[in-house]
LUMGU-491310 format. One record per residue (C-alpha): residue number from 0; x, y, z. Coordinates in Angstrom, 1 decimal. Layout:
BEGIN
NUM;X;Y;Z
...
END
This chain:
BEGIN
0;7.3;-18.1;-18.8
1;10.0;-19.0;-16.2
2;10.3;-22.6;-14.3
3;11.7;-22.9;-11.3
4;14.6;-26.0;-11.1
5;13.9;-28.4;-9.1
6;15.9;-29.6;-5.5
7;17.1;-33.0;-5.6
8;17.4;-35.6;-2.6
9;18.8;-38.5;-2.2
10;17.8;-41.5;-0.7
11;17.1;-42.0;3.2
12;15.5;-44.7;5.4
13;12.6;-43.2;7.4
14;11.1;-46.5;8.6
15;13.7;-48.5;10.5
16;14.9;-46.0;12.9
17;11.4;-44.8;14.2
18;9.6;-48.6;13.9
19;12.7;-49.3;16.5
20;12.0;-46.6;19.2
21;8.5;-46.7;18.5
22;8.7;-50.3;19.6
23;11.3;-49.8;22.7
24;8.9;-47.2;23.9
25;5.5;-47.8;23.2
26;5.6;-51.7;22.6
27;5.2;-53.9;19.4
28;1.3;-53.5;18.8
29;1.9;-49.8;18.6
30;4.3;-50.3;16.4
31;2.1;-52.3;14.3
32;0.1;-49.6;14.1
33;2.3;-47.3;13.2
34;4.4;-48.8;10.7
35;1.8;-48.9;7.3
36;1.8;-45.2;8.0
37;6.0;-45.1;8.0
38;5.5;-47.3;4.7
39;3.5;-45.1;2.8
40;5.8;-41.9;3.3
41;8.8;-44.2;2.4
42;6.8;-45.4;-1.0
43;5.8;-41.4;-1.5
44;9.8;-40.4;-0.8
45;11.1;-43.3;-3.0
46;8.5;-42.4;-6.2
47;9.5;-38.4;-5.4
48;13.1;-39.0;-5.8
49;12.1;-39.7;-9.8
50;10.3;-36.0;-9.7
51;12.6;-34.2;-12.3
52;11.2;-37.0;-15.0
53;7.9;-37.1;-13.7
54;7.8;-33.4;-14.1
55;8.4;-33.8;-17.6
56;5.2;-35.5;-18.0
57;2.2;-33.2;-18.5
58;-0.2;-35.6;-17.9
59;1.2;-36.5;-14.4
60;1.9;-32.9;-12.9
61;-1.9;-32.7;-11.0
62;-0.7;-36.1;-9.8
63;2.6;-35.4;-8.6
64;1.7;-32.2;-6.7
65;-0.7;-34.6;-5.0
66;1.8;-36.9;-4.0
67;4.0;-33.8;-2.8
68;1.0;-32.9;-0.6
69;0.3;-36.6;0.9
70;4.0;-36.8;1.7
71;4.4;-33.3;3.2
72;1.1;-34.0;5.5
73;2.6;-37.4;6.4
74;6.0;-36.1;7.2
75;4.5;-32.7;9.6
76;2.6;-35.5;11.5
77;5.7;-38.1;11.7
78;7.8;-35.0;12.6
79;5.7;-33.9;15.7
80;5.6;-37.3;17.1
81;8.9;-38.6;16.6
82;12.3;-36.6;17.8
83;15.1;-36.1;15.3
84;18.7;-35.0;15.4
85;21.4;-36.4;17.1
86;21.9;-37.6;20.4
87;20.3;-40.4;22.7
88;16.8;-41.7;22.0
89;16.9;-39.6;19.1
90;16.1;-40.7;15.2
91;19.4;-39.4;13.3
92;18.7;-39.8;9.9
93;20.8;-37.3;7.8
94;18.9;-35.1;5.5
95;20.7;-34.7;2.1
96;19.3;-32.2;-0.2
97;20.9;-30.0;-3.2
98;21.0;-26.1;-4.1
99;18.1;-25.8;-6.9
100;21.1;-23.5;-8.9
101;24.2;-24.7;-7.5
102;23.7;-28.4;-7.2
103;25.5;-27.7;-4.1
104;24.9;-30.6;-1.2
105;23.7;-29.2;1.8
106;22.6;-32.0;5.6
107;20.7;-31.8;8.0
108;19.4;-33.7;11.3
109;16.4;-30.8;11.1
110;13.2;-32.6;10.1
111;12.3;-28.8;8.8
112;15.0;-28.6;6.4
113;12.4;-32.1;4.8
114;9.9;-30.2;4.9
115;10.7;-26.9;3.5
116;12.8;-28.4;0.4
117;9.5;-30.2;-0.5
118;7.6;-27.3;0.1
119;10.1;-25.5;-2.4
120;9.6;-29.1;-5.2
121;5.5;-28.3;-4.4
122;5.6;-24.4;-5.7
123;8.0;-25.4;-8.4
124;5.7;-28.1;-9.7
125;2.0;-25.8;-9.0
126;4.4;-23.5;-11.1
127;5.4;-25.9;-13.8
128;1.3;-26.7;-14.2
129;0.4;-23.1;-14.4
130;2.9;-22.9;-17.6
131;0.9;-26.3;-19.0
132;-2.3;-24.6;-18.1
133;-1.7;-21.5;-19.7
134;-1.2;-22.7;-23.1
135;-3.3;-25.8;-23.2
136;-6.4;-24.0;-24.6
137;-9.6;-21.4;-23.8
138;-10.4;-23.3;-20.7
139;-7.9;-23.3;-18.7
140;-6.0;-19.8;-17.8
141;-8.2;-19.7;-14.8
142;-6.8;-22.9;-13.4
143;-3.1;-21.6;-14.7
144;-3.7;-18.3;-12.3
145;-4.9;-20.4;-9.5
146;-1.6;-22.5;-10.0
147;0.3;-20.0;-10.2
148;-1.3;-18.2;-7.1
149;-0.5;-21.3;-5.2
150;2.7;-21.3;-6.0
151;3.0;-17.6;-4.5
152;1.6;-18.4;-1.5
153;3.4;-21.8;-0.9
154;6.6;-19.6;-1.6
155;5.1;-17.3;1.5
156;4.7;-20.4;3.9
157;8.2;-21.2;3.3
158;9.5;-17.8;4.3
159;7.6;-17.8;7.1
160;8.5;-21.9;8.2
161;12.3;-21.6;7.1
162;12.9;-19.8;10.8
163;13.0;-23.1;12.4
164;16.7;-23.6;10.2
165;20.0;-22.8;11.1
166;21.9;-20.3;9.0
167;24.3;-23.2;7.4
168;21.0;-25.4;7.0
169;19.8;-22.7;4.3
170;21.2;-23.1;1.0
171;21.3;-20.4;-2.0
172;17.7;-21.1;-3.4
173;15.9;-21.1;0.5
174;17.5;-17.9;0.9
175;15.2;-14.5;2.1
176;16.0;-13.2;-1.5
177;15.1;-15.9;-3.4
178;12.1;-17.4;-1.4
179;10.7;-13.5;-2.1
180;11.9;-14.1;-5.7
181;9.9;-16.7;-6.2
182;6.8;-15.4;-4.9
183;7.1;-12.2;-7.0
184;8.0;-14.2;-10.0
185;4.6;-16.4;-9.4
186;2.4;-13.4;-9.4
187;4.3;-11.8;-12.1
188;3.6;-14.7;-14.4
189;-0.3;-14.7;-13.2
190;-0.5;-11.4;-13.9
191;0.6;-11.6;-17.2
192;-1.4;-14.0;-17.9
193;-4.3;-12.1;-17.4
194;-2.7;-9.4;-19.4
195;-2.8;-11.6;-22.3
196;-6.8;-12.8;-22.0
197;-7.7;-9.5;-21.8
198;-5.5;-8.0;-24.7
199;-7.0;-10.6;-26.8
200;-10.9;-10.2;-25.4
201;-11.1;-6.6;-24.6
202;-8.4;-5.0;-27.1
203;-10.2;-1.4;-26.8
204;-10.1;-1.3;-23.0
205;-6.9;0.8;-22.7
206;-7.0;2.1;-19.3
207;-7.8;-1.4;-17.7
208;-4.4;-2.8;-20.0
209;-2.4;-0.2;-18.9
210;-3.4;-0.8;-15.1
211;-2.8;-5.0;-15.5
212;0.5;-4.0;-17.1
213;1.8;-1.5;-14.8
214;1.3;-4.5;-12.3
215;2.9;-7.2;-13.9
216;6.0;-4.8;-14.7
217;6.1;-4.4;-10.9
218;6.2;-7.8;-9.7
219;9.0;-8.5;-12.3
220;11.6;-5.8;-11.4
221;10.9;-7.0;-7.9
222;12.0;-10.3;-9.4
223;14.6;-9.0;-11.3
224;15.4;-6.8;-7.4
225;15.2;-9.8;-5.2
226;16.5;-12.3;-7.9
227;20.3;-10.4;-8.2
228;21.0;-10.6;-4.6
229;19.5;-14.2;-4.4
230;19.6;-17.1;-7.3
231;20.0;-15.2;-10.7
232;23.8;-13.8;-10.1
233;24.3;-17.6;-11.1
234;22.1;-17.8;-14.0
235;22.3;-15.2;-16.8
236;19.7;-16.6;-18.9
237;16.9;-16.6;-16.6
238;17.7;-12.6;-15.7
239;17.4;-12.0;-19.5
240;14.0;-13.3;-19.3
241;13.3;-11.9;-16.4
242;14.4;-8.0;-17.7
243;12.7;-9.1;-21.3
244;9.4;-9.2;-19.2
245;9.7;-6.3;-17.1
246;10.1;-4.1;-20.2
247;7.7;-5.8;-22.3
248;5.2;-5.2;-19.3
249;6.5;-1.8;-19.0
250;6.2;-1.0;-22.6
251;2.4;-2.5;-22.5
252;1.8;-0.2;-20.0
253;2.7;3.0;-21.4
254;1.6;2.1;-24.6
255;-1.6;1.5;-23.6
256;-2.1;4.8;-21.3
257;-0.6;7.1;-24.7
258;-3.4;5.2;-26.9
259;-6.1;6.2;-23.5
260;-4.8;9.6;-23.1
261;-4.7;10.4;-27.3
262;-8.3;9.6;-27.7
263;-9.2;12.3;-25.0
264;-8.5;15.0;-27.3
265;-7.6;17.4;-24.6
266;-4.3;19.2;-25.1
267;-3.5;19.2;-21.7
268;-2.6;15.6;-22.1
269;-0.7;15.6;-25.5
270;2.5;16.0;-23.9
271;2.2;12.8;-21.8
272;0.5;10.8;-24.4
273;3.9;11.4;-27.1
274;5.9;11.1;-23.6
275;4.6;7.9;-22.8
276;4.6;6.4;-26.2
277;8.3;7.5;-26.4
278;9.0;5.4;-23.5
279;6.9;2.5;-24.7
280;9.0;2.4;-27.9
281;12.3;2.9;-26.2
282;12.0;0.0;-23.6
283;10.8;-2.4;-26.8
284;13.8;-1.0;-28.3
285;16.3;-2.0;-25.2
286;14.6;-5.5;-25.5
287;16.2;-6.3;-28.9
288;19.8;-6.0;-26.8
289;18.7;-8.5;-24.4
290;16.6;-10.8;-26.4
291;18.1;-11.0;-30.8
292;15.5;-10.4;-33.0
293;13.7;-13.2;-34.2
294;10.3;-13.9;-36.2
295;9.1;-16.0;-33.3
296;9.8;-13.2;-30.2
297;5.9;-12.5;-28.8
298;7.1;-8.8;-29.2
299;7.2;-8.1;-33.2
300;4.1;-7.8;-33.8
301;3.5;-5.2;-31.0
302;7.0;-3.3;-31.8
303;5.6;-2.7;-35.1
304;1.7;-1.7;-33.6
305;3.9;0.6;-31.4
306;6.1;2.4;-34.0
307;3.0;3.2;-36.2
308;1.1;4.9;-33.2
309;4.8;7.0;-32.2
310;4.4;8.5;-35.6
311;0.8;9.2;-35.4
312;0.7;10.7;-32.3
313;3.8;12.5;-32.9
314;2.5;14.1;-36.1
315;-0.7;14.8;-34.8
316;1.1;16.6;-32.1
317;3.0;18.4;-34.5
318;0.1;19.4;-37.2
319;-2.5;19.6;-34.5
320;-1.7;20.7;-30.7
321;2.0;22.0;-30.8
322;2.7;20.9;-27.5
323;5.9;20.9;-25.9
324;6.8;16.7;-25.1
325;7.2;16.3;-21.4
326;10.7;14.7;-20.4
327;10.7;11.0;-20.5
328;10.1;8.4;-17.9
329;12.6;6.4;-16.1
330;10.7;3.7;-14.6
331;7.3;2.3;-14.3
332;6.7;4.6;-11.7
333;6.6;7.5;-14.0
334;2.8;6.4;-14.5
335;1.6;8.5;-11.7
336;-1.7;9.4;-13.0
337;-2.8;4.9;-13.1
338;-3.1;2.8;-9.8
339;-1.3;-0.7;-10.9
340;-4.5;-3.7;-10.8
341;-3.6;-6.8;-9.0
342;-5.7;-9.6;-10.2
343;-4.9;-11.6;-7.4
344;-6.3;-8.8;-5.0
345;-9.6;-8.9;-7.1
346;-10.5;-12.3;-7.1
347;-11.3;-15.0;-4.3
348;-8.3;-17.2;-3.5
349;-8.8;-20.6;-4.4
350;-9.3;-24.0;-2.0
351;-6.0;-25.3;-3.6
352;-4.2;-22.3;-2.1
353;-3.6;-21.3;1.9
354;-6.4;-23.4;3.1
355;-4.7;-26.9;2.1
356;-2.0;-25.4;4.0
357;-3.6;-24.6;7.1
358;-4.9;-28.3;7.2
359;-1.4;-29.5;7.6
360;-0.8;-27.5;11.0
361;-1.1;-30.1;13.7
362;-3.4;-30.1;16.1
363;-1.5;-29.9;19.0
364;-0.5;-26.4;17.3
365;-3.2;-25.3;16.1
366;-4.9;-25.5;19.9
367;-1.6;-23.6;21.3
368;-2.3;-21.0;18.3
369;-6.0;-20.4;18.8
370;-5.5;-20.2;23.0
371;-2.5;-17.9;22.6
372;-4.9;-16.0;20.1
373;-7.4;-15.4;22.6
374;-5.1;-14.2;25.0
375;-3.6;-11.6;23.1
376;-7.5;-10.7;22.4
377;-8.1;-9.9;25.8
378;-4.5;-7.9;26.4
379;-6.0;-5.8;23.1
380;-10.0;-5.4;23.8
381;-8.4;-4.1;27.9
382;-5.9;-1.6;26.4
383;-8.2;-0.6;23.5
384;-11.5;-0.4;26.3
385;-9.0;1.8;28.4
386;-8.2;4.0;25.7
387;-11.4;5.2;24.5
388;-12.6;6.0;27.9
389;-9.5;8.1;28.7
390;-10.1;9.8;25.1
391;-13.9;10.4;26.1
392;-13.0;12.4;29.3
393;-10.1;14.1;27.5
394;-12.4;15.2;24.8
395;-15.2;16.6;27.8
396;-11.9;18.5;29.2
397;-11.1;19.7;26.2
398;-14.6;21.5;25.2
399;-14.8;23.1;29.0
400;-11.4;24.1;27.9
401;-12.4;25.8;24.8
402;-16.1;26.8;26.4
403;-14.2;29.1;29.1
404;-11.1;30.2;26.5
405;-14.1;31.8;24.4
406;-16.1;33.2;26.9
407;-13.2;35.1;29.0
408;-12.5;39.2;28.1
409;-9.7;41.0;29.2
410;-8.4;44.4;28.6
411;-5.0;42.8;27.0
412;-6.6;40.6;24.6
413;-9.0;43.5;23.3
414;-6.1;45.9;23.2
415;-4.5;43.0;20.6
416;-7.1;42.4;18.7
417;-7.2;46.3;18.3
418;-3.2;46.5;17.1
419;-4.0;43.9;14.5
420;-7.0;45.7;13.1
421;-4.3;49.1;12.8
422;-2.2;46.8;11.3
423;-4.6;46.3;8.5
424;-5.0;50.0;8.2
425;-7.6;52.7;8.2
426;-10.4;52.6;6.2
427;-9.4;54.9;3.3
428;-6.8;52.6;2.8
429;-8.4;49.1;3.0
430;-11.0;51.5;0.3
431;-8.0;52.2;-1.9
432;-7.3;48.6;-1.5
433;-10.8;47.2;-2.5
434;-11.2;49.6;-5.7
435;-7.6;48.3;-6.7
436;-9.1;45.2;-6.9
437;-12.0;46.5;-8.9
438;-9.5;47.9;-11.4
439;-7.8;44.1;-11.7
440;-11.0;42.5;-11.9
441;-12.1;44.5;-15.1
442;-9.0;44.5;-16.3
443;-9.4;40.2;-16.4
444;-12.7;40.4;-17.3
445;-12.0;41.9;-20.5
446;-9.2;39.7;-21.4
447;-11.6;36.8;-21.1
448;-14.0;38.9;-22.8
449;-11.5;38.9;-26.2
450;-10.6;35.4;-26.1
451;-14.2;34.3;-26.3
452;-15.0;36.3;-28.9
453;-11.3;35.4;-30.8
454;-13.0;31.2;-30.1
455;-16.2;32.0;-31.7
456;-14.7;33.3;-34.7
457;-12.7;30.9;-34.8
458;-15.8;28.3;-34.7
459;-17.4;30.6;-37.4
460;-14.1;30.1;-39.5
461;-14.2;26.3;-39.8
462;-17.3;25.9;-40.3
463;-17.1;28.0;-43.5
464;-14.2;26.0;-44.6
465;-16.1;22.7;-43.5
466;-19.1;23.4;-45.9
467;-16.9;25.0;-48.8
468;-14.3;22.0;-48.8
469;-16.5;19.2;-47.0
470;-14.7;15.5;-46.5
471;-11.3;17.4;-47.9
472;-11.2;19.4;-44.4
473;-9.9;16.4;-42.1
474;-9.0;19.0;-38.7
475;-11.4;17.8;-36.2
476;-14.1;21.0;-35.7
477;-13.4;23.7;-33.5
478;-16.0;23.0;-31.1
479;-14.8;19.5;-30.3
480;-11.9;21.5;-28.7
481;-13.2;25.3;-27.8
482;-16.1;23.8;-26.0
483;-15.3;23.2;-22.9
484;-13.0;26.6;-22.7
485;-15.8;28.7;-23.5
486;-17.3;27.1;-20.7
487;-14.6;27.8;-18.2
488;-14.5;31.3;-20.0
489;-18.2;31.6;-18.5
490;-17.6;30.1;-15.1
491;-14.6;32.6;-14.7
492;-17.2;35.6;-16.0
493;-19.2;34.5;-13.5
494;-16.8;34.5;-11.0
495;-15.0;37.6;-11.4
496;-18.9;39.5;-11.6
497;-19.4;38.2;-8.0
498;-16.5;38.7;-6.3
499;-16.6;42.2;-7.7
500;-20.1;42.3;-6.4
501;-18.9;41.0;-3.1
502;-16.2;43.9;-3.2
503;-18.6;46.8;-3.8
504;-20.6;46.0;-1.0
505;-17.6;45.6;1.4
506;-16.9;49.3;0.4
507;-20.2;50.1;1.3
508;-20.1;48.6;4.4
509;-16.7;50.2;5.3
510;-18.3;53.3;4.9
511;-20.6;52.8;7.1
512;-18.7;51.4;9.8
513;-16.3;54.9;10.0
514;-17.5;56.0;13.4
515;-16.6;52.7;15.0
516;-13.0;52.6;13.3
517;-12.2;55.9;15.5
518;-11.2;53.3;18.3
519;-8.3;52.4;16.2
520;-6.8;56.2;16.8
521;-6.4;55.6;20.6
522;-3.2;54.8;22.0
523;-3.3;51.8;24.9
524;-3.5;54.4;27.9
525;-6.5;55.8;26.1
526;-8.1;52.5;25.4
527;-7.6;51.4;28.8
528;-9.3;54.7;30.3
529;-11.9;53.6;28.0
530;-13.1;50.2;28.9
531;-15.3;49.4;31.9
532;-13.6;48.5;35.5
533;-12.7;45.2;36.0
534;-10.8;42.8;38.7
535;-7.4;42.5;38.1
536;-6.7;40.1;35.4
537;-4.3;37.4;34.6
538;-5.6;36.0;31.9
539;-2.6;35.8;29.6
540;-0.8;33.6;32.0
541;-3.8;31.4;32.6
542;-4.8;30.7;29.6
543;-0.8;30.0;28.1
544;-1.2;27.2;31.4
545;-4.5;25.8;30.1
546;-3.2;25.6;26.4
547;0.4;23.7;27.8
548;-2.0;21.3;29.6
549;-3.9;20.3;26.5
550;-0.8;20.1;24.9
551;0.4;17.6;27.3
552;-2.5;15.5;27.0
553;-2.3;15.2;23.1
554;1.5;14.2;22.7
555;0.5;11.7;25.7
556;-2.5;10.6;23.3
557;-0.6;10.4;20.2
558;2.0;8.2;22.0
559;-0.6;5.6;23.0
560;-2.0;5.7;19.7
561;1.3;5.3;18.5
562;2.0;2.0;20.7
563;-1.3;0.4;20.1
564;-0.7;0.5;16.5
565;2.7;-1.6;17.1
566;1.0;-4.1;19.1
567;-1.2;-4.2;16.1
568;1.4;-4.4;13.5
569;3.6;-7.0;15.8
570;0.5;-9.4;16.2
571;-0.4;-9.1;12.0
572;3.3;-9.8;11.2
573;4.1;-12.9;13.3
574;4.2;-16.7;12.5
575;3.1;-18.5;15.1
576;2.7;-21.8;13.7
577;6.8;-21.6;13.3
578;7.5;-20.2;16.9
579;4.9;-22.6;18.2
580;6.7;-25.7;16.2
581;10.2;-24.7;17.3
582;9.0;-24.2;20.7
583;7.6;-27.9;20.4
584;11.0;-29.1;19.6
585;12.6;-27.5;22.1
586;11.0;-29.5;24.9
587;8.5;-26.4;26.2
588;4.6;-27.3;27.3
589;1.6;-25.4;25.9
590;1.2;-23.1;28.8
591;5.0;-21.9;28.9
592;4.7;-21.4;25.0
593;2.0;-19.1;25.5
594;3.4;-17.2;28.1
595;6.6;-16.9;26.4
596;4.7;-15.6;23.1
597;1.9;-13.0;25.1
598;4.7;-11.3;27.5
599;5.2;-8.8;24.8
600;1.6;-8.3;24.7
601;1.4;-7.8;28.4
602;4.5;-5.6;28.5
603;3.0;-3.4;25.3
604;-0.1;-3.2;27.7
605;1.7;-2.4;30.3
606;3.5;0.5;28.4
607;-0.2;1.6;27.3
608;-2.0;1.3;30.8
609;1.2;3.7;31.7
610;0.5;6.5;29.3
611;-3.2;6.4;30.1
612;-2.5;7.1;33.7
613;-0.5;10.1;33.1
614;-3.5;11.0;30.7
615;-5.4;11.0;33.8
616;-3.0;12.8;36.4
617;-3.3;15.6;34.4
618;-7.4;15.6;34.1
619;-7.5;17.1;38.2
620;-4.8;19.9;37.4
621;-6.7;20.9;34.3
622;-10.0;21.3;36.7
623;-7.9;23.3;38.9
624;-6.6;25.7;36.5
625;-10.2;26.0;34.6
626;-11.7;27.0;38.3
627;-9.0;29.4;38.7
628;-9.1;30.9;35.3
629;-13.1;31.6;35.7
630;-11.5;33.6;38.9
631;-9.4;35.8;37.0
632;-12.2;35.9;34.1
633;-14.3;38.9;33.6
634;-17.4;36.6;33.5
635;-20.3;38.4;35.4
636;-20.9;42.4;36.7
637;-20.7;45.0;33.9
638;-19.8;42.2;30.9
639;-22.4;43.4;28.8
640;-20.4;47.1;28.8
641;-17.4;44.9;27.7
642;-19.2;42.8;25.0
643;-20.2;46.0;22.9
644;-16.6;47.4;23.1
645;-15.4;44.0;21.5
646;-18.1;44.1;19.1
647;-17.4;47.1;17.8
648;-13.6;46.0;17.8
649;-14.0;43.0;15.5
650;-16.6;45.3;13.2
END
């Protein structure tokens, strides 16, 4: 497993400076009061400056992330009651911290840039505990994944704080790569984790290994992705570990799902079984150029497990199935058939997690937050209420719409329907047509026939060599395999007798129907001379009009959908507890904070209530054009006359 290095301070004065203006401002009792507070964060800073030796102790790592916590609580309240940087009335204590991986010194007046680096010392030492946890015996992986976990999502709260710093305030390791790094690398090493209990537990449970795998070999290339554009270009070792894990994971993972597929039995998976132990073997193999071989590697053991299972499944293949070997994976991906199992998506997130960090937002936030919250609540429930209505009147246009669209006859529609039933052809030739299928059905019929018979034989074959040569005959039987084909072999009998059924009695019916298919040998002045009298009719035009006006309404719908899912998104991806905060410190009240953060709200709304409207213009031109389409409609008078001419038609 991987540790993260630590970030190193050094040391600063955080009591005289804020006891002074504290005292100019609010008098000497106050600042009685508040200097045991100032005291204890000093004693906490002075005792963390020692963390890469308390670290080193075991014993003291549950303690020390406790201590990180107390200090990073104290420091969010002194923070948000105190005003740092420089300038008059200002506390301008220089913030001195180095690059994790460059040692490089980066300062700051920002009280964020305090915050975040211990935040970053926090996930490296929930990390550091995990490691302990995980090998300190049968009890304690849980608490190693809930480290872990924490570690991941204190990684998360960093990305999301770190917007409060300016560009130069963000050294190499606070970067967007490596604070993403880190969080993949957190879950990677949970997961893994839980690979290992349940290879150990559950050794026969393939398909759940090759799931828990997949995952963890996800989560490290995204390491191994995030990591080479962020802190591992500097540090070669920790990218070897990082690439020995991704393959090891990915090897797990296909070795696994060749060992599930084999014990099917079905030659329709052979191919991928030998594919995906191939792969399995070749990515243990590319390990050994990364990593030297060496008795203690974790891998050994399970190179050798592998090997044996390539040449079994390869010679079974070859004795057995004869099945060409599908082309070999590239990636992890190549599993398409398994869904990758995230552990951390399965269980309930512990207290030690997001909830301890949601206790440290202060109050004064937390209010701004919960009012700005509600306000966005009510932009959403208005937009969303105005939506649905709109879509419930659309939907009553839309059914008169199709209601008058289906009832209306007119000579040019019949005469169309009639061109595409003498497209289709007479009836001796849809008859020809029909029997021709007959022919093709018997012919299949008898081929299935064959290879039924040819199975059974085959059946009858092996068990006569079963009995004559008993445990000497080793071939699985026959009927493990020829089973289920002789039962698609039915199913396709089956099949093919109804549809030929189904054919006969279209013939039949054809047959019958030969007087009515005399209409099809009129030419459109006949036709026309034909049907009953009518009104003039303009349907064509009409109903093209209607159809462009429903058309209308749905693009109009599917862009409001379309926005009201980005207001949705926008809300789910925002941090307000770091807008609120850097709002704070720049000066601006509660109410203009909220204003500032709903306007896109109310402008998204505004964009919505816009569509909806047009939604609406169009509903009173739609009733205009469905009163004048019943006009030019053949709706009343000698309709029934009409109605038996298009009956006959579709016959």
């Amino acid at each position: 497993m991987i540790s993260l290095p630590l970030k190193q301070t050094e040391a600063i004065d955080i009591i005289t400076q804020p006891l002074q203006i504290v005292e100019r401002e609010s008098g000497p009792h106050i600042a009685a009061k508040v200097r045991p507070v100032l005291q204890r964060a000093q004693n906490l800073r002075d005792k963390l400056l020692k963390l890469p030796e308390l670290v080193k102790n075991q014993a003291l790592l549950s303690e020390t992330a406790n201590a990180i916590k107390e200090y990073i609580s104290m420091w969010h309240l002194i923070s948000q009651n105190l005003v740092f940087g420089k300038g008059e009335d200002h506390i301008d204590i220089v913030f001195v911290w180095k690059d994790a991986y460059t040692k490089e010194k980066r300062k700051s007046y920002n009280p964020i840039s305090e915050r975040i680096a211990m935040l970053y010392n926090l996930a490296a030492v929930y990390n550091q505990l995990g490691i302990y946890m995980a090998s300190a015996g049968e009890d304690r992986p849980k608490e190693a994944f809930n480290a872990f976990l924490t570690a991941a999502w204190i990684a998360e709260q960093i990305r999301g704080e770190k917007v409060g710093l300016r560009p130069e305030d963000c050294s190499l390791d606070l970067e967007e790569a490596s604070v993403n790094m880190y969080s993949m690398l957190m879950r990677g090493q949970a997961q893994g984790l839980v690979c290992e209990i349940v290879s150990a537990g559950r050794p026969e449970k393939h398909s759940l290994h090759t799931k828990l795998a997949m995952q963890a070999a996800i989560y490290y290339k995204n390491v191994h992705d995030y990591g080479m554009s962020g802190p591992l270009k500097k540090i070669s070792t920790i990218v070897n570990i990082v690439k020995f894990n991704e393959l090891f994971f990915t090897a797990k993972a296909f070795y696994h799902s060749a060992v599930d597929l084999n014990r099917q039995h079905d030659s329709n998976v052979v191919g991928a079984s030998v594919a995906d132990i191939q792969y399995a073997y070749k990515c243990l193999e590319a390990i050994k150029k990364i990593v030297p071989p060496d008795a203690s590697n974790p891998y050994n053991e399970f190179v050798k497990e592998c090997a044996d299972k390539l040449r079994f499944i390869e010679n079974q293949n070859t004795k057995l199935y004869k099945v060409p070997v599908a082309n070999t994976h590239s990636t992890i991906e190549g599993l398409a058939y398994d869904r990758p199992i995230s552990i951390e998506a399965e269980l309930n997130r512990p207290v030690e997690g997001r909830e301890w960090l949601a206790r440290m937002i202060s109050p004064e936030v937390r209010k701004v937050k919960e009012e700005y919250e509600t306000e966005v609540g009510k932009v959403r429930a208005e937009t969303r209420e105005r939506m649905v209505k709109t879509d419930e009147a659309m939907s009553g246009y839309k059914n008169k719409c199709r209601e008058v669209l289906n009832g209306a006859i007119s000579e040019e529609l019949l005469w169309n329907k009639v061109e595409k039933c003498r497209d289709k052809g007479d009836v001796e030739e849809l008859t020809q047509k029909l029997r021709k299928l007959i022919v093709d059905i018997n012919f299949f019929n008898d081929k299935l026939l064959s290879l039924q018979e040819r199975l059974r034989k085959e059946e009858q074959e092996d068990q006569t060599l079963r009995t004559k040569y008993d445990a000497l005959w080793q071939i699985p039987p026959s009927t493990q395999y020829n089973d289920s084909c002789l039962k698609q072999i039915e199913q396709h009998l089956l099949d093919l007798a109804n549809a030929k059924k189904l054919i006969v009695d279209l013939i039949e019916r054809l047959n019958e129907q030969k007087e009515s298919f005399k209409i099809l040998d009129l030419n459109k002045e006949e036709f026309m001379a034909a049907m009953p009298e009518t009104n003039t009719i303009a349907l064509p035009t009409a109903a093209l009009e209607l159809n462009e006006l429903i058309k209308e309404l749905e693009e109009l719908r599917e862009k409001g959908v379309e926005e009201y899912n980005k207001m949705v998104r926008q809300f789910a991806s925002e941090n307000v507890v770091a807008e609120v905060s850097q709002m704070h410190q720049e000066g601006k009240d509660n109410e203009k904070i909220v204003d500032s953060l709903k306007a896109k709200y109310v402008m998204m709304g505004e964009k919505l209530k816009s569509i909806n409207e047009k939604r609406e213009a169009v509903f009173p031109k739609l009733e205009a054009k469905i009163e004048e389409f019943v006009k030019t409609s053949f709706f009343s008078g000698r309709k029934s006359e009409k109605v038996n001419v298009t009956a006959r038609i579709k016959q």
